[in-house]
N, C-alpha and C positions, 0 to 999 in steps of 0.2 A: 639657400645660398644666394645672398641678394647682389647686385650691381656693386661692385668694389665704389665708395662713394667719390675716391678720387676722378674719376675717368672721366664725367662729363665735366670738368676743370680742366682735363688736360688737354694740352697742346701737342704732338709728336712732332718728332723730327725722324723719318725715315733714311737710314746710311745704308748704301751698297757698300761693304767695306775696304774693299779694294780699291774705291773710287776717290774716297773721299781725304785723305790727310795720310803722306807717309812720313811717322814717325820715327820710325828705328829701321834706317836700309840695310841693317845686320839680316833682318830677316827674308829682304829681297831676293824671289828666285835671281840666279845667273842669268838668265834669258829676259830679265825684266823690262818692262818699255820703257820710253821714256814718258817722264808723266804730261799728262796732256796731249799723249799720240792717240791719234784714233781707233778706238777703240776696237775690239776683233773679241770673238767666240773666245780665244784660250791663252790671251796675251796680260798675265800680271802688269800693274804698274804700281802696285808697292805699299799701297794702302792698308793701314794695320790698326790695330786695339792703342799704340802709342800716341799713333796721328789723330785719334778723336781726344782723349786723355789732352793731347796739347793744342787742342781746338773748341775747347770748353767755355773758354771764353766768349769767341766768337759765335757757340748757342746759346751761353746766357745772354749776351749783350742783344740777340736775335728777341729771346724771351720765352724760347721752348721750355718744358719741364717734363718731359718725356722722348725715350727716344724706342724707336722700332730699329733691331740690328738684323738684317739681311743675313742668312747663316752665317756663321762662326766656326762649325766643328770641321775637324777635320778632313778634308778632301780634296781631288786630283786637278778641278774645277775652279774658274774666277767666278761663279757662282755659287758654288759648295751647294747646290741640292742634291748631289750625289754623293751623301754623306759616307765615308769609310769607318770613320771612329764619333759616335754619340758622344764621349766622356772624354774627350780632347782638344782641346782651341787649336784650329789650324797653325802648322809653324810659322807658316806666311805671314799671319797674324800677329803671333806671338805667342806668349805663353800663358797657363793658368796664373801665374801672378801679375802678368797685365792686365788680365779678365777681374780678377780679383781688386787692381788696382781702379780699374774704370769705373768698377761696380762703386768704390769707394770714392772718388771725386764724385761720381753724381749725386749718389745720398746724400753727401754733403752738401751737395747744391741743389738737394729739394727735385730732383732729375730722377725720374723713373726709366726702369731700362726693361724690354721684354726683347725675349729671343724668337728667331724664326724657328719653328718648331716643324722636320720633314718625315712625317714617320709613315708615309703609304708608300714610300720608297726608300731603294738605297743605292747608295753607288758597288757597278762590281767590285771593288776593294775591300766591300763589308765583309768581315769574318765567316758568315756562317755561306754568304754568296761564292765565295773563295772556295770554300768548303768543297760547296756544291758542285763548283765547275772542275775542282780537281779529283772528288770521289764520286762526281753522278749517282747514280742509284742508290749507290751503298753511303753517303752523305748523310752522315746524321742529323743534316740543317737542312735536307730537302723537304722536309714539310714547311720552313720556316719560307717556301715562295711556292708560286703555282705552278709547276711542269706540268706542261702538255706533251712534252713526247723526250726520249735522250739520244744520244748525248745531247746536253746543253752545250749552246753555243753562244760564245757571248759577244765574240770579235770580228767574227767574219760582218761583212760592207751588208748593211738591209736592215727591214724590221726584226724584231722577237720574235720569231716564229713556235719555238718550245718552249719559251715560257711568259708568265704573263708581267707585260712591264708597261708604265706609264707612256699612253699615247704610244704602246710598241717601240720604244726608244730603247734599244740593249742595253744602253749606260744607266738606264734608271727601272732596276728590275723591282718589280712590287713584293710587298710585303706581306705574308698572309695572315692578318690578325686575328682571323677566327681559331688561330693556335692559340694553345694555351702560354707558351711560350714564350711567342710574339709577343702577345699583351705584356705578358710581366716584366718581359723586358725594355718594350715602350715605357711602357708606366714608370719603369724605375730610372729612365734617364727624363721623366718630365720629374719627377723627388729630386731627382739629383740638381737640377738645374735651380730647381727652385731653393732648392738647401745649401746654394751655391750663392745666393743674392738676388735673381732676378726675382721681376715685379709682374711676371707673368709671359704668357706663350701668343704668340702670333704663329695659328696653325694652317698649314700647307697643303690646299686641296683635301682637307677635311673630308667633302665627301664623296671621295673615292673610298675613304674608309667609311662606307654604307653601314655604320652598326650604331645604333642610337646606345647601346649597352655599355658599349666601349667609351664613349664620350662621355658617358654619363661617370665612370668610374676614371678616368681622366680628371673630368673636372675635381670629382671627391677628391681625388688622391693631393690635386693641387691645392685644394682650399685648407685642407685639411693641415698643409701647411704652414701655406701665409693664406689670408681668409681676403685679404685684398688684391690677389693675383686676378690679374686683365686674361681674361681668353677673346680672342678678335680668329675670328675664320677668315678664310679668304673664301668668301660663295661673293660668284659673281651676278647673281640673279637676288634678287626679292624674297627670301623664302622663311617665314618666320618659324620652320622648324628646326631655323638652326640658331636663331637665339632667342633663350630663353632660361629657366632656371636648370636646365638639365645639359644644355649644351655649352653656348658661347656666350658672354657680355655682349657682344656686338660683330657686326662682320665689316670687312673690308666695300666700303660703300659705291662699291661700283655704280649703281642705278643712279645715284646723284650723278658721279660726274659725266653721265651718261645724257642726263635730264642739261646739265649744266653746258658743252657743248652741243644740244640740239637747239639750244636760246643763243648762245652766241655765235652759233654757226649757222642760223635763222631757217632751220629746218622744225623746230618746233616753239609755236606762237606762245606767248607769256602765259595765257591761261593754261594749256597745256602743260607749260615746265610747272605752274606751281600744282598742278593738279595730279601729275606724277608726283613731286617732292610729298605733297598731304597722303597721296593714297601710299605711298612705302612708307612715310612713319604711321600711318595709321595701321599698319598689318602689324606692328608688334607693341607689348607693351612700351610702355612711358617710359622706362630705366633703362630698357635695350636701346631704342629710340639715340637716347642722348650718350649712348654709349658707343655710337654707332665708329668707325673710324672711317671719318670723311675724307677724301680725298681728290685730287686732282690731278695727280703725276702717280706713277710708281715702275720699280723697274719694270713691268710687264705692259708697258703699254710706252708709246708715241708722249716726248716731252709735253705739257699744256704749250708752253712756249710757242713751239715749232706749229702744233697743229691749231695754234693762234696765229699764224705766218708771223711771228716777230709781232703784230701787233701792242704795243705798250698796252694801249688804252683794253683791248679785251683781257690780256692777262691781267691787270690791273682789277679789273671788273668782275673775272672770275675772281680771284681772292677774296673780293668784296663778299659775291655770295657765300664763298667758302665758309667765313669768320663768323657768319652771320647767321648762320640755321644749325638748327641741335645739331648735337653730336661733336665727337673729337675732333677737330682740323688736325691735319696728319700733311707738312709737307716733304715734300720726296729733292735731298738732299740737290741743292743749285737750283732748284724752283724758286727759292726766295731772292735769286740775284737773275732770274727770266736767262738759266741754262738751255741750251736748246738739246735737238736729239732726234731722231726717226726712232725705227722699229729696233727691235734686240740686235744687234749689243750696243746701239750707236745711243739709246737712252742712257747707258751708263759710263757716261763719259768720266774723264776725272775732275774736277771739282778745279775750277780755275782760281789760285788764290790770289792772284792780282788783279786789284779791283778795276783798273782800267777795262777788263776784260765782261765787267759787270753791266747787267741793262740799266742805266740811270735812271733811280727813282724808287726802282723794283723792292730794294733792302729797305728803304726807307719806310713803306709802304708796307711791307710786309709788317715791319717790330711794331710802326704803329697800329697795325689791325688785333696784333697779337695783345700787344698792352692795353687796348682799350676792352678786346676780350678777357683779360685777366681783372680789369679796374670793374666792369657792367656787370653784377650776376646775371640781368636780366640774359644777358647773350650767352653765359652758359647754359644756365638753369629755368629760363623763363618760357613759358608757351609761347607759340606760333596764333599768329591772326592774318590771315591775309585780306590787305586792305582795296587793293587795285588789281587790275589785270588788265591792257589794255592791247586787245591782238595790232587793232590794226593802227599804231604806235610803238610797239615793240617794246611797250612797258609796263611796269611791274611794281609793287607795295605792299610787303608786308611789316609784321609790328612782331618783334619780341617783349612782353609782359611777364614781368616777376612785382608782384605787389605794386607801389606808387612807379616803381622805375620803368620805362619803356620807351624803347629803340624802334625808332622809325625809318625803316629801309626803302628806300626807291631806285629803282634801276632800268634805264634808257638801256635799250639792247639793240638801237638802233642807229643807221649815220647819220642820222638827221637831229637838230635842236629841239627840245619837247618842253612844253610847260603842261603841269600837269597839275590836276586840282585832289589831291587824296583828301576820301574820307575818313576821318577822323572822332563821326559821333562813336563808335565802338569803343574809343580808346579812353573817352570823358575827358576829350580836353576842349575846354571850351572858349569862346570866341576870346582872342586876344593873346590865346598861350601862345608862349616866347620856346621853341626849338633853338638849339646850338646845333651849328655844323660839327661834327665830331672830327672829322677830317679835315679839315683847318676851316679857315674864319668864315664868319657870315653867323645872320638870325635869320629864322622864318617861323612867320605869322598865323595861328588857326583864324579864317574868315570867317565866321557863321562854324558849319560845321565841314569847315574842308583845310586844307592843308594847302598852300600853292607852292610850289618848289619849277624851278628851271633846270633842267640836266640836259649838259651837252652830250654829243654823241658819243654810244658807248663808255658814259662814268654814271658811277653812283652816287647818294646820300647815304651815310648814317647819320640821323638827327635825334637828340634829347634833350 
């Protein structure tokens, strides 16, 4: 079951769905904020399946063709990981025929959609948890979690102490799949989704569910449907037991933007950042590699923006690297117009849609990194060479290579003006080849066998 072939072409666009576009206030809780209040742990602001549906445009025109949907199903949460009902579109949301209608504007527009997929948890509203708390012992859905001692207790103020739940969190009491029960009935809401329209599963702490059997019969179940469905983990570590032909296409590529802020935050020297970025794609095959889902933002984590201090020119710079090395670029929805954000919940802001309210430049910058990735195979599908490393300059060159075509990247990660002479015998190009700035105007020259290029503080090249 090889790498869905679409994925290292794709683009995402990551929605927390409450944040981003409300389209039908019919659905607005009574208590709803208003939109663009600051954000809080349990405060709707309105954001639904309509409001992406009438903001379609505004992804095409961006130039995504994938999108990742933060939960959807049913539950008490502005989060929904504390799913009540698998086989339900939140009301909040909307309804299965807006699920169904979204699914159908994006097909149309060449737009991939996978869902957030939480099955090592559930929220206490789950049926068989309900079950539990109101017939203890005698619950015929008590094996379907782990008690450690009764009554269960789900409400009173503290950790899970009797039973076993995510991070001891009461609201998110875990799942026990080594039932036979469990499984089938996991499995049969990953068929259902999938026989519903989606393009595949974005799964949630994966490996808390420690069972390589279950995955492995996961994935069958999914392919066995549509054979191009995306499986993306969310591991936040390097570990290539979790993709591969038996588990995931790719995982949520935390280590990049990890490698990514230690260069722009100058706690890790250029050699270093590329020498992480080679040693993580060289731990997995070639297909996982460029399947990887690259990122920079997401809700779990500190906006890139903010912990760029507002900086233009670095988040600028991170994008650059972003577009630029295997894998999917995944941005995480107000990233592309430089939204800012702290820690949970203040990352999930609502999506400012007046553009005054926009970093100047940022949108611009973004569709063209996106189109010139869509226009260069080399930049999807082409191998890595790195050309330069320069610690104590704070700069960087590598080359993506697809056949005759090849992208010459260089990047100043420093405050200071750099001219820098890249080697370029690797690449066969010889004295006299004529580069294009790819990012707007200008030519540069190979001397002999080098490259000379000028990058001011904290910007890049792309040259071909």
């Amino acid at each position: 079951m090889a790498v869905p072939f679409w994925v290292q072409d794709a683009i995402f666009y990551q929605i927390f769905p409450d944040r981003f576009a409300d389209g039908d206030p019919t659905t607005d809780p009574p208590n709803v904020q208003p939109w663009g209040a600051p954000p809080t742990i349990n405060g709707f602001q309105g954001g639904d399946l309509r409001g992406i549906i009438q903001k379609i445009d505004y992804l095409l025109d961006l130039g995504i063709n994938a999108i990742y949907l933060n939960p959807i199903f049913q539950s008490p949460s502005v989060h929904r990981y504390n799913t009540t009902s698998y086989y339900e579109i939140d009301p909040k949301l909307g309804t299965l025929a807006d699920f169904h209608a979204l699914i159908q504007v994006a097909h149309q527009n060449n737009i991939r959609v996978i869902l957030d997929g939480v099955f090592n948890h559930t929220g206490r509203g789950f049926f068989a948890f309900t079950d539990l708390l109101e017939n203890q012992e005698k619950s015929p859905y008590k094996d379907w979690y782990t008690v450690l001692s009764y009554p269960v207790d789900a409400y009173t103020p503290g950790e899970a102490r009797d039973y076993l739940a995510w991070w001891k969190i009461k609201s998110l009491p875990k799942l026990n799949t080594t039932n036979p029960a469990v499984r089938s009935y996991l499995l049969g809401v990953a068929r259902y989704w999938i026989e519903q329209g989606i393009d595949g599963w974005r799964l949630d702490v994966p490996n808390e569910i420690d069972d390589d059997a279950f995955w492995a019969e996961f994935r069958s179940i999914v392919r066995s449907i549509n054979p191009e469905a995306y499986l993306v983990g969310e591991i936040w570590e390097a570990d290539p037991r979790w993709a591969n032909d038996t588990h995931f296409d790719g995982l949520m590529d935390y280590p990049f933007r990890t490698a990514v802020l230690g260069l722009l935050g100058k706690t890790m020297p250029a050699s270093a950042f590329a020498s992480r970025i080679e040693a993580v794609m060289g731990m997995y095959p070639r297909a996982n590699t460029y399947a990887m889902l690259q990122l920079l933002g997401s809700h779990d984590v500190e906006r890139f923006a903010t912990l760029m201090e507002g900086d233009l020119r670095k988040i600028q710079l991170g994008f650059l690297i972003q577009f630029a090395l295997p894998g999917a670029p995944s941005v995480y929805y107000g990233d592309e117009i430089g939204l800012e954000g702290g820690k949970d919940p203040d990352n999930r802001r609502a999506f400012p849609w007046d553009p005054a309210a926009w970093r100047p430049g940022m949108l611009e910058l973004t569709r063209l990194l996106i189109s010139l990735r869509k226009r260069l195979p080399a930049l999807r599908r082409g191998s890595y060479l790195r050309l330069l490393a320069d610690d104590a300059r704070g700069c960087l060159a590598f080359a993506r290579v697809l056949g005759d075509e090849k992208v010459v990247v260089a990047l100043n990660a420093s405050s200071t003006r750099r001219s820098l002479k890249i080697p370029v015998a690797s690449l066969g190009m010889p004295d006299g080849h004529i580069l294009q700035n790819l990012l707007g105007p200008g030519e540069y020259y190979v001397t002999g066998t080098e490259l000379g290029v000028i990058l001011e503080p904290w910007t890049g090249l792309w040259l071909a």
